[in-house]
Structures are given as structure tokens and as C-alpha cells.
ZAMARGU-4260 file (C-alpha; in steps of 0.2 Angstrom, whole numbers, plus 5000, padded with zeros to 4 digits):
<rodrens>
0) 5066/5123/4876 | 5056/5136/4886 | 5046/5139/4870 | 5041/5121/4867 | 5036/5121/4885
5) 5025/5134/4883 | 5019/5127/4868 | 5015/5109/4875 | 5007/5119/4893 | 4997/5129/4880
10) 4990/5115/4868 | 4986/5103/4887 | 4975/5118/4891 | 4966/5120/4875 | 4962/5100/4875
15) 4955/5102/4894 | 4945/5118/4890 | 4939/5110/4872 | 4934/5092/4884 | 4926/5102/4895
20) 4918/5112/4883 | 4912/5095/4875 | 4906/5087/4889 | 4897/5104/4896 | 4886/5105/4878
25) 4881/5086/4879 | 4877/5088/4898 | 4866/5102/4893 | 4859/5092/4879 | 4854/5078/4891
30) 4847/5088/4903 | 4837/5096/4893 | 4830/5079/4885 | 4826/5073/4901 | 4818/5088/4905
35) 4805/5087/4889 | 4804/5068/4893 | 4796/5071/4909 | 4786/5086/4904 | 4779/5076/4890
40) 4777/5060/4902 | 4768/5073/4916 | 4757/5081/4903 | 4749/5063/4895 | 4748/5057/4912
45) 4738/5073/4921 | 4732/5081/4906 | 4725/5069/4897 | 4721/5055/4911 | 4731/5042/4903
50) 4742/5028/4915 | 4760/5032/4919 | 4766/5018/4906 | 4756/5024/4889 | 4761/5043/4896
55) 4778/5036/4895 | 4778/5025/4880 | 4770/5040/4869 | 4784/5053/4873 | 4798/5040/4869
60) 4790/5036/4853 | 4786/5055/4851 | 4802/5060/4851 | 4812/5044/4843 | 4799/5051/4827
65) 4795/5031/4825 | 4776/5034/4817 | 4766/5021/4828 | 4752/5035/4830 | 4742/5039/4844
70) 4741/5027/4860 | 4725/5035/4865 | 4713/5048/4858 | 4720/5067/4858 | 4710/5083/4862
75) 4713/5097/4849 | 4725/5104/4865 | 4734/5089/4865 | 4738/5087/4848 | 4744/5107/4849
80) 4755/5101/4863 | 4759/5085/4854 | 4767/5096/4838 | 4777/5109/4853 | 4783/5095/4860
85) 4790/5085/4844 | 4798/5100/4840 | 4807/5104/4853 | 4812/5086/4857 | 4819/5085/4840
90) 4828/5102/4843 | 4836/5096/4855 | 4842/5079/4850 | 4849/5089/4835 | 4859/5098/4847
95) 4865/5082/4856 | 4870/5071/4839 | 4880/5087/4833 | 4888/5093/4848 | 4893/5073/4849
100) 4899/5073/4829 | 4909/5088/4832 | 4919/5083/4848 | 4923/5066/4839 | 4926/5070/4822
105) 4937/5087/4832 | 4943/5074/4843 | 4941/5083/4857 | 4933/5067/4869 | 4945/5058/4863
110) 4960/5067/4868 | 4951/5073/4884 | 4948/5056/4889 | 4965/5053/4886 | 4972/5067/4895
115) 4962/5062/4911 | 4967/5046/4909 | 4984/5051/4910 | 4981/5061/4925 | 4971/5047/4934
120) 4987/5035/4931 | 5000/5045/4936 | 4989/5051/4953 | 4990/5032/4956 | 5010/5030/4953
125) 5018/5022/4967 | 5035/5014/4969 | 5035/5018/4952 | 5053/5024/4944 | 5057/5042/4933
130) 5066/5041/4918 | 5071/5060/4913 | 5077/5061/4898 | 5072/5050/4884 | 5089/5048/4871
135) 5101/5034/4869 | 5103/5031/4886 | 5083/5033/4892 | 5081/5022/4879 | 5090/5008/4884
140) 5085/5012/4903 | 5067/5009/4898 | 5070/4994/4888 | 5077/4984/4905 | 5063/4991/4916
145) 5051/4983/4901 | 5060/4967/4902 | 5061/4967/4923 | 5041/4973/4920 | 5041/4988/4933
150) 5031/5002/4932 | 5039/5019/4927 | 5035/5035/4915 | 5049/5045/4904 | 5050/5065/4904
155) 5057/5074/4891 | 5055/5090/4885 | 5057/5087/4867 | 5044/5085/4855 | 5049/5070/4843
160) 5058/5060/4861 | 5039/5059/4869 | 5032/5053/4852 | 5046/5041/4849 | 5043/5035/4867
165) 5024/5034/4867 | 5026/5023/4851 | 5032/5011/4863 | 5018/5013/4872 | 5028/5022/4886
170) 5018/5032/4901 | 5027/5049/4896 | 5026/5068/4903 | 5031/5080/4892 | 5041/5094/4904
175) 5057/5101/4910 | 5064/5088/4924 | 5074/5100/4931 | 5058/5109/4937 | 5049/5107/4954
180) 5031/5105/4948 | 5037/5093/4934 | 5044/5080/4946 | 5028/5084/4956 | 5016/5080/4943
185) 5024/5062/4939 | 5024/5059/4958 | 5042/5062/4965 | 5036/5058/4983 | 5030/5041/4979
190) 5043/5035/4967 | 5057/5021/4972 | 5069/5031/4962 | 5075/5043/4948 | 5084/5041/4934
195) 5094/5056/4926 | 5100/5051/4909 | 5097/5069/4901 | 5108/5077/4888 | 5121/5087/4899
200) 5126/5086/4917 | 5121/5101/4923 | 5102/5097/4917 | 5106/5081/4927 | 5113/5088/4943
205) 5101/5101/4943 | 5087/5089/4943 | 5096/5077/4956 | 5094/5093/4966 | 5077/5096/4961
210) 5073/5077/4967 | 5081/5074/4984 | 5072/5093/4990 | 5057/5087/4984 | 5059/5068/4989
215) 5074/5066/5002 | 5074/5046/5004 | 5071/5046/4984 | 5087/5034/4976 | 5096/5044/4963
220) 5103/5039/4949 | 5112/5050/4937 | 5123/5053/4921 | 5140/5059/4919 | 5153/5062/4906
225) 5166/5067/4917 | 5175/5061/4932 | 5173/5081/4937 | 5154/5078/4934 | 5153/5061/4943
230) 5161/5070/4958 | 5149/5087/4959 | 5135/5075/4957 | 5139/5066/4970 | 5141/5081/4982
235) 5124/5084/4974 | 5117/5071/4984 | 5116/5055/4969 | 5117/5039/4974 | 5123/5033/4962
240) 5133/5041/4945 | 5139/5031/4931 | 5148/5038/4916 | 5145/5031/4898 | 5161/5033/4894
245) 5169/5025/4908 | 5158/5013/4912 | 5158/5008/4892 | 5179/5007/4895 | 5179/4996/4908
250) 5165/4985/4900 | 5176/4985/4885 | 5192/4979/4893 | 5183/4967/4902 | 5177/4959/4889
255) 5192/4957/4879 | 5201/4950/4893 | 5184/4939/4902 | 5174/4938/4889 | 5166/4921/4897
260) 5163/4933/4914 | 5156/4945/4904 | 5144/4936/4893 | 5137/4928/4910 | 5137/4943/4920
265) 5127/4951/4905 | 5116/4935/4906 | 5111/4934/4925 | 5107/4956/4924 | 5099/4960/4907
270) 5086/4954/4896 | 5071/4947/4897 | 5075/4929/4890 | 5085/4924/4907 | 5083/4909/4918
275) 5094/4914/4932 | 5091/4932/4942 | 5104/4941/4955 | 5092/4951/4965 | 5092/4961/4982
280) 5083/4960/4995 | 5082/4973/5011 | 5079/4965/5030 | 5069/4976/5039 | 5064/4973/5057
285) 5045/4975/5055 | 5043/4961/5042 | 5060/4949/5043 | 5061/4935/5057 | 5078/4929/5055
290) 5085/4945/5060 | 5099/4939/5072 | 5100/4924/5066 | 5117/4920/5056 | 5115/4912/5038
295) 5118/4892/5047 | 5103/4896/5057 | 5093/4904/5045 | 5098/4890/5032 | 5090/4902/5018
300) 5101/4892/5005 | 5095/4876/5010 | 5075/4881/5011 | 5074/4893/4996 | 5088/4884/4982
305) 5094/4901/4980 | 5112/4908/4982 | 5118/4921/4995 | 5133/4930/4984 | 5135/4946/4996
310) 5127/4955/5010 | 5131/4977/5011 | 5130/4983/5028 | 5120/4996/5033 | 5136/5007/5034
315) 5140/4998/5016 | 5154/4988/5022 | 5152/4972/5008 | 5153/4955/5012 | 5157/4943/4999
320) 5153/4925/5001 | 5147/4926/5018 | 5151/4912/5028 | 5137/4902/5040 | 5143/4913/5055
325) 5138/4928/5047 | 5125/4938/5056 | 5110/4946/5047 | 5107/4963/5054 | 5093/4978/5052
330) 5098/4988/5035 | 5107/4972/5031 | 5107/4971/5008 | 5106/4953/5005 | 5113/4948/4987
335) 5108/4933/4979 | 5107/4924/4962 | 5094/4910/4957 | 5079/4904/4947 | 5063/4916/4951
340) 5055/4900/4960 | 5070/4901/4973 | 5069/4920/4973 | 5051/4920/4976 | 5055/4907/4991
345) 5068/4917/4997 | 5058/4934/4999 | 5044/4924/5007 | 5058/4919/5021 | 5066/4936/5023
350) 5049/4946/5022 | 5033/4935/5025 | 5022/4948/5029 | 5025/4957/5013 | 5022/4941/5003
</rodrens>
């Protein structure tokens, strides 16, 4: 892994010397073009007397080599200058067309351009999630955040898991997760939250680690494949840990014994072809009103359409089916399920000033 690492760093650095490199020859190239523009533009105009727009007009045609002769008559001397200053023109614009060939038939502007277009984008990532690790479980994590349409980029170490994710046109870092300056560079201070999904738990508790140094408030989700694991991790600061195995158990048994529940559970939290969402939303005293109001006075229900499933306290005690007496608190999770006209009514009622 380290090699590969050192390999990816390595080639990063020879496509930013190599743009640079590029873009340093065809700034020279231009510079030095505008420079024998304006001599050639000085010299017709004070040299031989002419008017700023035929001194201008016979440098262009000069250099450009397009034959339409003299606009004026020349002096011996400006003819000699005429000749020095073709030639050198020409020069130069031989200079620019093959620096320019080279660097796209190389491809060095366009992975340059590429590379700092990356950059740019991930310097502007915010609220954005992390996926580390990009196998059979990243996968499946990125397929949802595609269907729920929310920004995030996948880090992996391996070779062929980037490319296979940039062929799904994935925002993708190629590095070790468990590295400070990885989770750095894809902006662990302004993400909403990490995903661990890498191949063995200690990879995954040593990046939860990694994360909540680097990002304390950062929500942390993390995989396990023991109940040993789930319980280190948790001590390790995840939010949340789920286990393949026993999460795939329990989905399992469920759905031979529900297989209704199931199938509409499945329906209301996955996919991009539903009609009906469960969301969550925060209440926060700088932007919801109806703090201390109970659910009868609010009448969220009755304005938005949507349902109110559940509310978590801050100190995660879980109501279910909250009754109209219920209070609405600071930190209160409210849970609801509806169409996304109703949920978009409902966040406009329980946070209008972010709407």
C-alpha cells in the first residue's frame, strides 16, 4: 500500500511540474509575441511616421505571413527591419504552436487542468460526506448518496477502486484514510460526516480516530465484522457502527418473517424511484419558532401533510408516536415520513430562515 502511495504522490507531482512546465513555455511564448508586436507597432509608427492603426495593421499581417504587401512605402532600413522582425516573429510563433502540440498531444494541460480542477472542487467541499474505502460496501454507500443527490468524494488507496469509481464519474482521492493529511485534503473540517467502509476494522477504527481528532463534531459511521469490533469502535468515538454480517442477519430474518415490513421499509429509505421519504430534521433555537410549543400547537401535521413517526431527545431518549402534548425542545430529532412537497413544507416550518 505504502508503495502505491508513493507511486500515485509521485506521478501527482510529475503532472503539476509537467502543467506548470507547459503553461511557463506558453507564457514565455506570449510574452515574447506581445513584446515583437509592440516593437514592430513602435517602429512603423515612430520610425517611419506612419499612424498608430497602419503601424498596427502591418505588424499583424507581418507576422500572420498573409502577403497583402506593404501599407506604406519602406526605406531600405525598414525593409532590413521588416525581414528581422518576420523572422523573429515567426520564431516565436514556432515556439508557441510546438510547445502547445507537445503539451496536448503529451497531455500534459489536460491533466493539469484536471488536477486543478480537482483541487479547486474539493477546496470548495462543504457539508459534503467521505466515503473511505471504495469495495462492496463503498459501493453500495455511493450508490444511495447518488440517488439521495448529496455531494460526497470516495478515498481509496487502490489503484483499480479509484478508476472503477471515477468511471462512475465519482469525485475520488486516491490516499490512505487512516492518514491525517488525507482526511485533510478532502476537507474533514467541513464535511457532515465519514464513512468507514474500508477492508479491515482496524484500517476503519484507526481512521475514526484519525476523524474526530481532526474533526470532533464530525458524525462517524464505521464498519465492523465483529461484535468485539463494533464495541472498540465505539469506545473509538463512532457514532455509529453497523456490522455486515449482522445487520445482513437481522435484515434476513426479518424478511422472512415481515416480508410486507420489509419491502416497505426498503421502499420509504432506498432508491431513487420513491414517492414517500422518512427524513430528520434538527430544531435549533437560532432558526425554529415553535420551540416550546407541543405538536397541538404547532399543528405541523395539519400545515405540512407530513407525518411525525418519532422525536430523539437530545439525551437520545426516543419517542415513538408523539402525542399532541408533546413538547418540542432545543436538540429535539424530529422524524417524519411524506411526499417531498410535505417535507419541503415541513422544514420551511421548523427552520424558515434556512429555507
Amino acid at each position: 500500500m505504502a508503495d502505491r502511495l508513493k507511486r500515485f504522490r509521485y506521478a501527482e507531482r510529475a503532472i503539476e511540474e509537467n502543467y506548470r512546465r507547459s503553461r511557463r513555455h506558453l507564457m514565455r511564448g506570449g510574452v515574447a509575441l506581445a513584446l515583437i508586436l509592440l516593437t514592430g507597432a513602435l517602429w512603423y509608427k515612430y520610425v517611419e511616421g506612419w499612424d498608430w492603426i497602419d503601424a498596427i495593421y502591418m505588424s499583424v499581417i507581418t507576422l500572420t505571413t498573409v502577403g497583402f504587401g506593404e501599407i506604406n512605402p519602406l526605406t531600405a532600413r525598414g525593409r532590413l527591419f521588416t525581414m528581422v522582425f518576420l523572422l523573429a516573429g515567426v520564431g516565436v510563433i514556432a515556439y508557441i504552436l510546438n510547445n502547445f502540440t507537445e503539451s496536448i498531444v503529451q497531455g500534459h494541460l489536460q491533466a493539469g487542468l484536471r488536477l486543478q480542477k480537482r483541487r479547486k472542487f474539493m477546496e470548495s467541499l462543504t457539508g459534503h460526506y467521505i466515503i473511505c474505502g471504495f469495495g462492496r460496501t463503498g459501493r453500495q454507500i455511493a450508490l444511495e448518496f447518488t440517488a439521495e443527490k448529496v455531494p460526497f468524494i470516495v478515498v481509496d488507496s487502490d489503484d483499480a477502486s479509484i478508476q472503477l469509481a471515477q468511471s462512475f464519474d465519482y469525485m475520488t482521492f486516491q490516499g490512505d484514510a487512516t492518514e491525517d493529511q488525507v482526511l485533510l485534503q478532502v476537507g474533514i473540517e467541513r464535511a457532515r460526516c465519514l464513512v468507514a467502509a474500508l477492508p479491515s476494522d482496524a484500517e476503519n477504527l484507526y481512521t475514526v480516530l484519525s476523524a474526530k481528532t481532526l474533526a470532533p463534531t464530525i458524525r462517524t459511521i464505521a464498519r465492523a465484522s465483529s461484535e468485539e469490533a463494533i464495541q472498540k469502535m465505539e469506545r473509538g468515538g463512532a457514532d455509529v457502527v453497523v456490522s455486515p454480517y449482522i445487520s445482513g442477519g437481522k435484515r434476513m430474518a426479518a424478511a422472512a418473517l415481515r416480508p410486507q415490513v420489509v419491502d416497505f421499509i426498503d421502499g420509504i429509505l432506498t432508491g431513487s424511484d420513491r414517492t414517500v421519504y422518512v427524513e430528520e430534521f434538527l430544531l435549533t433555537p437560532t432558526t425554529c419558532p415553535i420551540i416550546g410549543c407541543t405538536l397541538g400547537e404547532a399543528q405541523l401535521g395539519k400545515k405540512s401533510g407530513a407525518l411525525i413517526l418519532a422525536i430523539r431527545r437530545a439525551d437520545n431518549h426516543l419517542i415513538v408516536g408523539p402525542s399532541a402534548d408533546t413538547l418540542l425542545c432545543p436538540g429535539d430529532l424530529v422524524i417524519s415520513m411524506g411526499a417531498t412537497e410535505q417535507l419541503r413544507r415541513l422544514s420551511h416550518i421548523l427552520s424558515p430562515l434556512k429555507a
